[in-house]
C-alpha positions as CSV (number, residue, x, y, z in Angstrom):
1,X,-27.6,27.5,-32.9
2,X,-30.2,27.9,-30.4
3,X,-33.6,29.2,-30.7
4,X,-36.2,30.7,-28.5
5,X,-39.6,29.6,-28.8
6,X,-42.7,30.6,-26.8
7,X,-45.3,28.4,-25.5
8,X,-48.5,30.0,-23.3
9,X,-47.0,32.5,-20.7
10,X,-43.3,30.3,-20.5
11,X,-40.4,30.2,-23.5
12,X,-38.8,27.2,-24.5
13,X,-35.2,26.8,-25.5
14,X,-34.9,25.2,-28.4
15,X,-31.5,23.5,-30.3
16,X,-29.9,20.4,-31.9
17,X,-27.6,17.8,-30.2
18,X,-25.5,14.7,-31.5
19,X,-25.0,13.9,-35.2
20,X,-25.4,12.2,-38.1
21,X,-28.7,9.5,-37.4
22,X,-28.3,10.6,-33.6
23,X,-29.0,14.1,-34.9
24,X,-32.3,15.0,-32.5
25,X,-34.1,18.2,-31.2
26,X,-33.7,19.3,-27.3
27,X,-36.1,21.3,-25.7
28,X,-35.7,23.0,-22.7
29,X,-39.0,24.5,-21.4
30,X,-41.1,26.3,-18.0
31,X,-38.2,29.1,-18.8
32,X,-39.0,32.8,-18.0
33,X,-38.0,35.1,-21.3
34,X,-34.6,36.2,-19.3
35,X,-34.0,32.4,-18.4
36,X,-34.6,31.7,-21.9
37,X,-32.4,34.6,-23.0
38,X,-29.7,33.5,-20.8
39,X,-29.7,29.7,-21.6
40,X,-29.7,30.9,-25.1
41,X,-26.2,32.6,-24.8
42,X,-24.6,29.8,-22.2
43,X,-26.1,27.1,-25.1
44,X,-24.3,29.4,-28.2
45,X,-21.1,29.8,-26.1
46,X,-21.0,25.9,-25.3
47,X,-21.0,25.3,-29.2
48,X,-18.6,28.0,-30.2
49,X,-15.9,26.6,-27.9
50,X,-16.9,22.8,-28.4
51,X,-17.2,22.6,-24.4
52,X,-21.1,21.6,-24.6
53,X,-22.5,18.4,-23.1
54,X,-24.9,16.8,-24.4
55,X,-27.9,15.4,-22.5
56,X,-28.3,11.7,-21.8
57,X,-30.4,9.5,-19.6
58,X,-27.6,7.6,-18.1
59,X,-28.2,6.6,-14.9
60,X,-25.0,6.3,-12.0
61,X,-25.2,2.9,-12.4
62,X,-25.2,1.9,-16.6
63,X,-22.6,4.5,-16.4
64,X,-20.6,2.7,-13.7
65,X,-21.0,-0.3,-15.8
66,X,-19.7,1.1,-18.5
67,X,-16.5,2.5,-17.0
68,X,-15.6,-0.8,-15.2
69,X,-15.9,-2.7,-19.0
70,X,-13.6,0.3,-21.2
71,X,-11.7,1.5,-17.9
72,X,-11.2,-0.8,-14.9
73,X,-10.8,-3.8,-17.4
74,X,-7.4,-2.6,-19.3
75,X,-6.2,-0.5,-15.7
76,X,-6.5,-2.6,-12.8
77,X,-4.8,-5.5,-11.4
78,X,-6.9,-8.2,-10.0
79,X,-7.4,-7.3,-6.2
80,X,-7.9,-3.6,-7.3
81,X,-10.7,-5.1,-9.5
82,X,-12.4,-7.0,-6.9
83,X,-12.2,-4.3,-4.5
84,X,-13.8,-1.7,-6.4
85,X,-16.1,-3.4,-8.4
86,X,-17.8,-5.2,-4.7
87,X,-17.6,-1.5,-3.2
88,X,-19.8,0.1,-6.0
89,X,-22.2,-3.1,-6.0
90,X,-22.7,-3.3,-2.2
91,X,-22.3,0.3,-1.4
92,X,-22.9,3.1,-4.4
93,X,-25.4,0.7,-6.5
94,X,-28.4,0.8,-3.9
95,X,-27.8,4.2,-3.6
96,X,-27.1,6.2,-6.5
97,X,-27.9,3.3,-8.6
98,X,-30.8,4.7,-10.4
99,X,-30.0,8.1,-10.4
100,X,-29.7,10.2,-13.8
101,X,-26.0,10.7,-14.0
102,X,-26.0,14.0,-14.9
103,X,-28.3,15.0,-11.6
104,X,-25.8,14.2,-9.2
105,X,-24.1,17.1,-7.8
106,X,-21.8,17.6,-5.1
107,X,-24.5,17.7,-2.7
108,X,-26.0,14.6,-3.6
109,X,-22.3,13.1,-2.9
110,X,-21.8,15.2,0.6
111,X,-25.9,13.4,1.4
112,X,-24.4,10.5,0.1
113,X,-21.2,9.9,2.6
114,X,-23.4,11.4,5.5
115,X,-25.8,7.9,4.9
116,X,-22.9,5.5,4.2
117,X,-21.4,7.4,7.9
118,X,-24.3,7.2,10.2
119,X,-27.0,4.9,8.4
120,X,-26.0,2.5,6.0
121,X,-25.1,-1.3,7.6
122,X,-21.8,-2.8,6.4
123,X,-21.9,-5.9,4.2
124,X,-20.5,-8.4,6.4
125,X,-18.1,-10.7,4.7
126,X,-18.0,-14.7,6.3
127,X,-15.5,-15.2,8.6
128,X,-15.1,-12.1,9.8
129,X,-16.4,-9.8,12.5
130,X,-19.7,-8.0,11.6
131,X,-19.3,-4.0,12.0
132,X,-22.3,-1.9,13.5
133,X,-20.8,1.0,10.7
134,X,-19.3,1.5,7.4
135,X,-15.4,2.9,8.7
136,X,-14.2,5.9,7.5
137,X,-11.2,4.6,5.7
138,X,-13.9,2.3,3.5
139,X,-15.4,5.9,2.7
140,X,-12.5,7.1,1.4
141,X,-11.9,4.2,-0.7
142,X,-15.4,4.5,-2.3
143,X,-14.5,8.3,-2.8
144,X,-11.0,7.1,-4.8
145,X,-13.1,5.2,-7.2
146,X,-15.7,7.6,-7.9
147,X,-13.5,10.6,-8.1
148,X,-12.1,8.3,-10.7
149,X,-14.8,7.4,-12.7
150,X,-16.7,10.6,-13.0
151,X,-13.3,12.2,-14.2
152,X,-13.6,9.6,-17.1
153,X,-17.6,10.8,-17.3
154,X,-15.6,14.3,-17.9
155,X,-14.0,12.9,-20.4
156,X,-16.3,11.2,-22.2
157,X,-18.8,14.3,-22.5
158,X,-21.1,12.5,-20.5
159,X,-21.2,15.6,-17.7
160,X,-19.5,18.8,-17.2
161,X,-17.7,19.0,-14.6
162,X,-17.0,16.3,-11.6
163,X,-19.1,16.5,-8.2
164,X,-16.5,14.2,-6.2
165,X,-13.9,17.2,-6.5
166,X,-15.4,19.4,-3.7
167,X,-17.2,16.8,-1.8
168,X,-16.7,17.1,2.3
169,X,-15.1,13.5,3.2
170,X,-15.5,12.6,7.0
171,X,-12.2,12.8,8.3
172,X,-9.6,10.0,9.1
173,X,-6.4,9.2,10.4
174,X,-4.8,6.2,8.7
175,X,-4.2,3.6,11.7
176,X,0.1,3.0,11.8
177,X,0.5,-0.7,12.5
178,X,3.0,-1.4,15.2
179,X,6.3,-3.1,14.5
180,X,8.6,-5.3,15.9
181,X,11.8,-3.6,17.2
182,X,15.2,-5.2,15.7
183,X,15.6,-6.6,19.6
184,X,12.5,-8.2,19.5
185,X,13.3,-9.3,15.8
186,X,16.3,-10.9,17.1
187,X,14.5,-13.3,19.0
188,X,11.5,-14.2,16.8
189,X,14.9,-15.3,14.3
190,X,15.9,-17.1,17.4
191,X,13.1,-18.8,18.0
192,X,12.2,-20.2,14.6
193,X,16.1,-21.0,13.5
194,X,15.2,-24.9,13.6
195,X,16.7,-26.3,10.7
196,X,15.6,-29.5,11.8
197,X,11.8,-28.9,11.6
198,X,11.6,-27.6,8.6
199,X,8.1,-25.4,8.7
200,X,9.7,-23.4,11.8
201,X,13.2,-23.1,9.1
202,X,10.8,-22.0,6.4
203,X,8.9,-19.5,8.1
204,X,12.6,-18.5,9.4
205,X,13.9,-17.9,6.0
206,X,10.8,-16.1,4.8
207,X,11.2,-13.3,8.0
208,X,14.7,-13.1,6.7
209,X,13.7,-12.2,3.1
210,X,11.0,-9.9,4.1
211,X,13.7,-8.5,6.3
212,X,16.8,-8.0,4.7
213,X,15.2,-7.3,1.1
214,X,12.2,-5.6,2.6
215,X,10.2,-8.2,0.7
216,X,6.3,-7.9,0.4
217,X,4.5,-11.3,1.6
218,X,3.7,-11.8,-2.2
219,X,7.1,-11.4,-3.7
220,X,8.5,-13.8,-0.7
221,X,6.0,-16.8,-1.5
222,X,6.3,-15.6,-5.2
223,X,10.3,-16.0,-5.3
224,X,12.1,-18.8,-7.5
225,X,15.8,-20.7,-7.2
226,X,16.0,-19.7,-10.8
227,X,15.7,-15.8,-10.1
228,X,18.4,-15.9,-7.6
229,X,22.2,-15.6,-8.1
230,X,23.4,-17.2,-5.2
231,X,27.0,-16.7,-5.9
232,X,26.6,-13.2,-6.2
233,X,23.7,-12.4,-3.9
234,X,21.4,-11.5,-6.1
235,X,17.8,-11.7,-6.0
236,X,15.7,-11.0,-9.1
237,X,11.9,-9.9,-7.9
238,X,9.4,-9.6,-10.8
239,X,6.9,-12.0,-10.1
240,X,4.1,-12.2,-6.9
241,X,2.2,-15.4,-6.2
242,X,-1.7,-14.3,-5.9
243,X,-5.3,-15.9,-5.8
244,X,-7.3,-14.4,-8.4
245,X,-11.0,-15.2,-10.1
246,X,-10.3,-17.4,-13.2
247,X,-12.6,-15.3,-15.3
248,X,-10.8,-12.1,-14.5
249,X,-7.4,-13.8,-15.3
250,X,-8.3,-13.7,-19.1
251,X,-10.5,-10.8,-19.0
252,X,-8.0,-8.4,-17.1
253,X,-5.2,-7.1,-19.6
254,X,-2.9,-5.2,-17.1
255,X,-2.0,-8.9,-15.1
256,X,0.4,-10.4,-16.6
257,X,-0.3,-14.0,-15.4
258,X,3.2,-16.0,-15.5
259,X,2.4,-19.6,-14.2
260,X,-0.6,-21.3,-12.9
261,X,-0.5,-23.7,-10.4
262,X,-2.5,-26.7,-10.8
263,X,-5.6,-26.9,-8.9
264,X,-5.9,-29.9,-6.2
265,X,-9.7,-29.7,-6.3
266,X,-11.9,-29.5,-9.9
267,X,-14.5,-27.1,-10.4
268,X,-12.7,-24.2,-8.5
269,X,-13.6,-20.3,-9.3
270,X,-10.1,-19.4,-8.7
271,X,-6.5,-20.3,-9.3
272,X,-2.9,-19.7,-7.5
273,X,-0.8,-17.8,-10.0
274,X,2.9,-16.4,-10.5
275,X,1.9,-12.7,-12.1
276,X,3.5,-9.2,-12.4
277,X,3.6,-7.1,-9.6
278,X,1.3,-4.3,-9.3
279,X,3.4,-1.4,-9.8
280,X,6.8,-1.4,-12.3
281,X,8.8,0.3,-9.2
282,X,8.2,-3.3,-7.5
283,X,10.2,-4.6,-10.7
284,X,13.7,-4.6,-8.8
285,X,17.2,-6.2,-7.9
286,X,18.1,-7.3,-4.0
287,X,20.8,-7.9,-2.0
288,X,20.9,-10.8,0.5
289,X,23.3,-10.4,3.1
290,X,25.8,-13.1,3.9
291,X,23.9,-14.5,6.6
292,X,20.7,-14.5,4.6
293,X,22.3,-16.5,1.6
294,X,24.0,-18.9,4.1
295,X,20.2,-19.4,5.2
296,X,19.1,-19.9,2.3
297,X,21.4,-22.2,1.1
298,X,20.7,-24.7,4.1
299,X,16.6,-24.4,2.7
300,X,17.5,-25.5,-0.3
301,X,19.8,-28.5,1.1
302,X,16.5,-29.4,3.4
303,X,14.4,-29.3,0.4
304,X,16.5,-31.0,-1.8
305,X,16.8,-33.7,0.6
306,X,12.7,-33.7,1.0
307,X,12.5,-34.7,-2.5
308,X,14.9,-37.8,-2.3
309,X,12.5,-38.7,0.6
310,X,9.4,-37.9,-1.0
311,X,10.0,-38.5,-5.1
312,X,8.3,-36.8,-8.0
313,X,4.4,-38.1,-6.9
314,X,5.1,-36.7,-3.2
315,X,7.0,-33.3,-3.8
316,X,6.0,-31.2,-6.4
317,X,8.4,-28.9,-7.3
318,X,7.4,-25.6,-8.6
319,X,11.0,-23.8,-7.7
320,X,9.6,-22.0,-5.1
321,X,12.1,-20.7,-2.6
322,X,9.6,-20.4,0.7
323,X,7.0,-23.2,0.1
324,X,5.3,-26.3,1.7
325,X,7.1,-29.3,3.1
326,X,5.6,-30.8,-0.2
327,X,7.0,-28.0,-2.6
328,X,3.5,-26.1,-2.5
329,X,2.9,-22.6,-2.9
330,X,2.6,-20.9,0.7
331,X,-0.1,-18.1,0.3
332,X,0.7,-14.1,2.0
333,X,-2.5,-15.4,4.2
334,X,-0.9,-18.3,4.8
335,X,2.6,-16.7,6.1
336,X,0.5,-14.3,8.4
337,X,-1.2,-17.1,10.2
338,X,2.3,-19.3,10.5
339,X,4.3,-15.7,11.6
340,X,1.5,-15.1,14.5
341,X,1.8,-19.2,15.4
342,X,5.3,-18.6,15.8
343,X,4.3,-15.3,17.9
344,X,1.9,-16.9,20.2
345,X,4.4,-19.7,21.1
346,X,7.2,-17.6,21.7
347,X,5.3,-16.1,24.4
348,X,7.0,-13.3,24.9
349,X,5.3,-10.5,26.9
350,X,6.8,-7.4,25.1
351,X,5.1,-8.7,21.8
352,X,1.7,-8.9,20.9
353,X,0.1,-11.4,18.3
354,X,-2.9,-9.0,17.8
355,X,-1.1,-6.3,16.8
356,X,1.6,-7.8,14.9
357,X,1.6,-9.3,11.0
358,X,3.8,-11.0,8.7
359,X,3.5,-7.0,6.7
360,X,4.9,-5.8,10.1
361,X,8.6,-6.8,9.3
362,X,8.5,-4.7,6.1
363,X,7.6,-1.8,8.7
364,X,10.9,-2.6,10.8
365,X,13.1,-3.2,8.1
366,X,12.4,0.5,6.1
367,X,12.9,1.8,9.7
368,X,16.5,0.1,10.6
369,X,17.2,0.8,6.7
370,X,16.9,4.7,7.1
371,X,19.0,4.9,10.2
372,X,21.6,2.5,9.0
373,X,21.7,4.8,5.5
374,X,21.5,7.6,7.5
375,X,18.4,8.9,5.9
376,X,19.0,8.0,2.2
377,X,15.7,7.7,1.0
378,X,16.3,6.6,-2.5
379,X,18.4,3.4,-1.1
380,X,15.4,2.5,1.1
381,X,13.1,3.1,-1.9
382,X,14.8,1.3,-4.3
383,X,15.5,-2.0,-2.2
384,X,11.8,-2.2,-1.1
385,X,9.9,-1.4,-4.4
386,X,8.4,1.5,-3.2
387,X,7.0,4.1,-6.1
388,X,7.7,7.4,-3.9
389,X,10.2,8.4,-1.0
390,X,6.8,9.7,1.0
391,X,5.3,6.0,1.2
392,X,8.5,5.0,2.9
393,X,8.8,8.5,5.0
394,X,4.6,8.4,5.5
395,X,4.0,4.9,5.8
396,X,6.6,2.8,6.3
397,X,9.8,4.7,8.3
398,X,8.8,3.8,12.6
399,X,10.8,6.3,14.3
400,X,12.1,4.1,17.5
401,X,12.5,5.4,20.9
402,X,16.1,4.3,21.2
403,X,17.1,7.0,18.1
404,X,15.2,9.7,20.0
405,X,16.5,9.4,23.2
406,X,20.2,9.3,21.2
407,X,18.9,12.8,19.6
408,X,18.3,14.4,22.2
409,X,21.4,13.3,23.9
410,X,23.6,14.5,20.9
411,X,21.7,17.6,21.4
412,X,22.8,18.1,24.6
413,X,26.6,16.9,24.1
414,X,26.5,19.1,20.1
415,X,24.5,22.1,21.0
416,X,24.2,23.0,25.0
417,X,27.1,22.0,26.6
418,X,29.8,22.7,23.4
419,X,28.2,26.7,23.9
420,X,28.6,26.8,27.4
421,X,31.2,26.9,30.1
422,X,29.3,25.3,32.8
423,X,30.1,21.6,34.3
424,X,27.4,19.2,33.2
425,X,25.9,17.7,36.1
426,X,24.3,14.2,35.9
427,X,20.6,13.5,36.3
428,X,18.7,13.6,39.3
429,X,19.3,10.2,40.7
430,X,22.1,9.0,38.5
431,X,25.7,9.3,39.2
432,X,28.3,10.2,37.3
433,X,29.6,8.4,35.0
434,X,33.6,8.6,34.8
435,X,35.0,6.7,31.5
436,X,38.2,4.5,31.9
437,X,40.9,5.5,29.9
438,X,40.3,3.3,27.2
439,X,36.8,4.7,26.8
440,X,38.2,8.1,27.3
441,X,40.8,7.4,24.4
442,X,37.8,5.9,21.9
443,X,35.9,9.1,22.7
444,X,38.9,11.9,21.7
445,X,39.9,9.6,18.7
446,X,36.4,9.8,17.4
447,X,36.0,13.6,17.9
448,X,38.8,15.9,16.7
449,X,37.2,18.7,17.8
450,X,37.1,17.7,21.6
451,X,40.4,16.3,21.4
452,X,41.6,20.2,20.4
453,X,39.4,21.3,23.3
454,X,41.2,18.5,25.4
455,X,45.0,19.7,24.6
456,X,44.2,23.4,24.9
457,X,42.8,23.0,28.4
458,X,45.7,21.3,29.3
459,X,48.4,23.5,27.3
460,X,45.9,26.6,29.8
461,X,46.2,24.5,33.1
462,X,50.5,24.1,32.6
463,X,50.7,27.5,32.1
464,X,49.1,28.8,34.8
C-alpha cells in the first residue's frame, strides 16, 4: 500500500518496492495533494494487478550489457552477434549510453534517429569507402535491435512499456540488386566452362549450384562429396562454411559449429568453420539437374587427379565440393571477387561488374524458378531455403521484361481481340506477319478454342 505523507507546502508519496533483503522504501516527492492523491491510486492499482515496475537506476547501457549476456548469447548466430553488438557500441553507447533506462521515452528515440540522420559521422571500417552519413537502412537496423531489447526490458519488469514501438523511423526504400538475365547467364557459363583450368571450372561449377539449387554463397563453399547422392541427384544442405571470432564460437550456444579448419597462421582471432545454417528452413534437400551432376562429376575427376599430382602434404582434402586448386576452403568473399574477375574479363557490355555479385544468381534463379513453376511459390521456397513465400515474392522474384511484354501480348490475343470482331492490324511500322502452314497447324493444335473458331468460320463461308 501507498501512503501520503506531507512535507512543508508539497506531499510525498510514500510505499515499499522489491522483497525479501531488497525490501526498501520509495519516496516520491515536490507532489501537489491531487498529484499525490492520484499517484496514490495509479501506485495501489499497479499492486493489485501485479503490473507495477519497480524503479531502478539502470542506465541504457548496463542494461544493454545485460541483454546481450542472457539474450543475444543463447539467440543469435555469429554474424548477427557481431552486427549488433558493434552497432550499439559505435552508435547507441555514446548516445544513450548513460542515460537512466527508465527516462527514455519515445521522444528521446525520435531525438535520437534525427542525430544518427543529420549529425552523427559513420564509423568507417578499413578497406572501405568512408560515408559523410549514417544510411537509413543502418537506422533501421539499430531500430530492430532496440525494439528488441527493450521488449525484453518489458519483460523483465525493468520498464513499462517500450518507447521503440511508436518511434517515427526516416523512411527507406530497400535498394533491389540487379540480376543477370538467363541470356546473359548463358554466357557467363560459357565463358568459365574450362575444364582445363581448373579455377575458371570451379567458379563454373559453383554458378551452377548457386543456380540450379538456388544455393546461398555459404552453403556452396560449405557443401561436401559426402552430402551428395550422385546417383540420385541429391544434394543434402545443412552445413555453411563461415569466419567467425574464436571466443564467440564457444560462447555462442545457437551455432552449431561442425568442423574447424585448421589455421595456416598461429595466433589468429578467428577460425573457418562448417556450422548450421542460420535459419532451420535453410535445412533442406536439392535437386541437381542432369547437366549440373555431369558438371560436377568432371570436378571431382579434376580434383581427384590434383591429388595424385599433389599427394597428402600438397592437397588437403577437407571433402569440399567447390574449393581451392589445393583442396582449401573458398570463402562467400572469396567467390564474389572470382565471379566479378570472371565478369570484368568477359567484357561484355550488357553486364556490369559493379552492379553484379556472386548473391546476384540466387536473384535470377528464384525469378526463372517462378515462371518455369508457373508461380508455385512453395516449390521456389522450399528449393532455396527461404523461411516465407514473401522473401521470395519481396526480395528475391525479378520480374523480366521479356514475361511482360509476353503479358501484354496474351492480353491482347485472350482478352481484346477474342471479344471483338474487328481485324487486328499490325503495329505502326511492322508488317504483318503471315504464319506458314506448319506454324499455322502448331498454333490450332495448341488452342482448341481457336481451332472451333477456325472450323466454324469456314463451315459460315461454304454456306454462304
Amino acid at each position: 500500500m501507498a501512503s501520503i505523507v506531507k512535507r512543508g507546502k508539497t506531499y510525498s508519496v510514500v510505499y515499499y518496492e522489491g522483497e525479501g533483503k531488497n525490501k526498501h522504501q520509495v519516496w516520491e516527492s515536490g507532489l501537489s495533494y491531487s498529484a499525490a492523491k492520484n499517484r496514490k491510486a495509479q501506485l495501489e492499482y499497479e499492486f493489485a494487478q501485479n503490473v507495477h515496475v519497480d524503479q531502478n537506476e539502470l542506465t541504457v547501457q548496463q542494461f544493454l550489457q545485460e541483454f546481450i549476456s542472457k539474450y543475444g548469447e543463447k539467440r543469435w548466430v555469429a554474424s548477427t552477434y557481431d552486427g549488433n553488438v558493434g552497432l550499439l557500441e559505435n552508435y547507441v553507447y555514446p548516445y544513450l549510453g548513460d542515460q537512466k533506462l527508465r527516462s527514455v521515452r519515445t521522444k528521446t528515440v525520435d531525438d535520437f534517429y534525427h542525430y544518427l540522420l543529420y549529425t552523427a559521422e559513420p564509423v568507417s571500417h578499413m578497406g572501405r569507402p568512408k560515408r559523410e552519413r549514417i544510411t537509413t537502412s543502418m537506422i533501421h537496423d539499430i531500430h530492430k535491435v532496440l525494439r528488441c531489447a527493450f521488449n525484453q526490458a518489458v519483460k523483465w519488469e525493468y520498464i513499462a512499456k517500450n518507447p521503440f514501438l511508436n518511434a517515427t523511423l526516416p523512411e527507406h526504400k530497400e535498394k533491389k540488386r540487379p540480376a543477370l538475365t538467363p541470356e546473359q547467364l548463358h554466357r557467363v557459363l560459357e565463358f568459365t566452362n574450362r575444364p582445363d583450368i581448373y579455377d575458371y571450372y570451379v567458379i563454373h561449377c559453383a554458378i551452377h549450384l548457386a543456380f540450379a539449387c538456388s544455393m546461398r554463397g555459404g552453403e556452396v563453399g560449405g557443401a561436401q562429396w559426402e552430402r551428395y547422392d550422385m546417383e540420385n541427384q541429391i544434394l543434402f544442405v545443412d552445413r555453411v562454411i563461415d569466419r567467425v571470432d574464436k571466443k564467440l564460437a564457444e560462447k555462442l550456444t545457437k551455432m552449431e559449429v561442425m568442423f574447424r579448419f585448421p589455421n595456416l597462421y598461429p595466433g589468429t582471432r578467428t577460425a573457418i568453420v562448417l556450422k548450421q545454417p542460420k535459419t532451420e528452413g535453410s535445412i533442406r534437400n536439392v535437386y541437381t539437374p542432369d547437366t549440373v551432376t555431369r558438371k560436377l562429376q568432371k570436378l571431382k575427376e579434376l580434383q581427384d587427379r590434383l591429388k595424385m599430382e599433389l599427394g597428402d602434404d600438397g592437397y588437403m582434402d577437407y571433402g569440399l565440393i567447390i574449393c581451392q586448386a589445393n583442396g582449401r576452403p573458398i570463402m562467400t568473399e572469396h567467390l564474389n571477387k572470382r565471379f566479378k574477375e570472371v565478369l570484368v574479363a568477359m567484357n561484355d557490355p550488357e553486364i556490369d561488374p559493379e552492379d553484379m555479385v556472386f548473391h546476384s544468381i540466387r536473384h535470377t534463379s528464384a525469378g526463372l524458378k517462378l515462371r518455369l513453376s508457373n508461380g508455385d511459390l512453395k516449390a521456389v521456397q522450399g528449393d532455396g531455403g527461404w523461411n516465407t513465400p514473401d522473401m521470395v515474392t519481396k526480395r528475391y522474384a525479378h520480374i523480366l521484361d521479356e514475361d511482360r511484354r509476353a503479358l501484354a501480348e496474351e492480353m491482347e490475343e485472350k482478352f481484346y481481340q477474342a471479344n471483338t470482331n474487328e481485324k487486328p492490324t499490325a503495329p505502326v511500322g511492322k508488317p504483318t506477319a503471315v504464319p506458314d502452314s506448319d506454324t499455322l497447324a502448331a498454333m490450332l493444335a495448341g488452342n482448341p478454342e481457336l481451332l472451333a473458331k477456325v472450323l466454324m468460320s469456314i463451315q459460315s463461308a461454304n454456306t454462304r
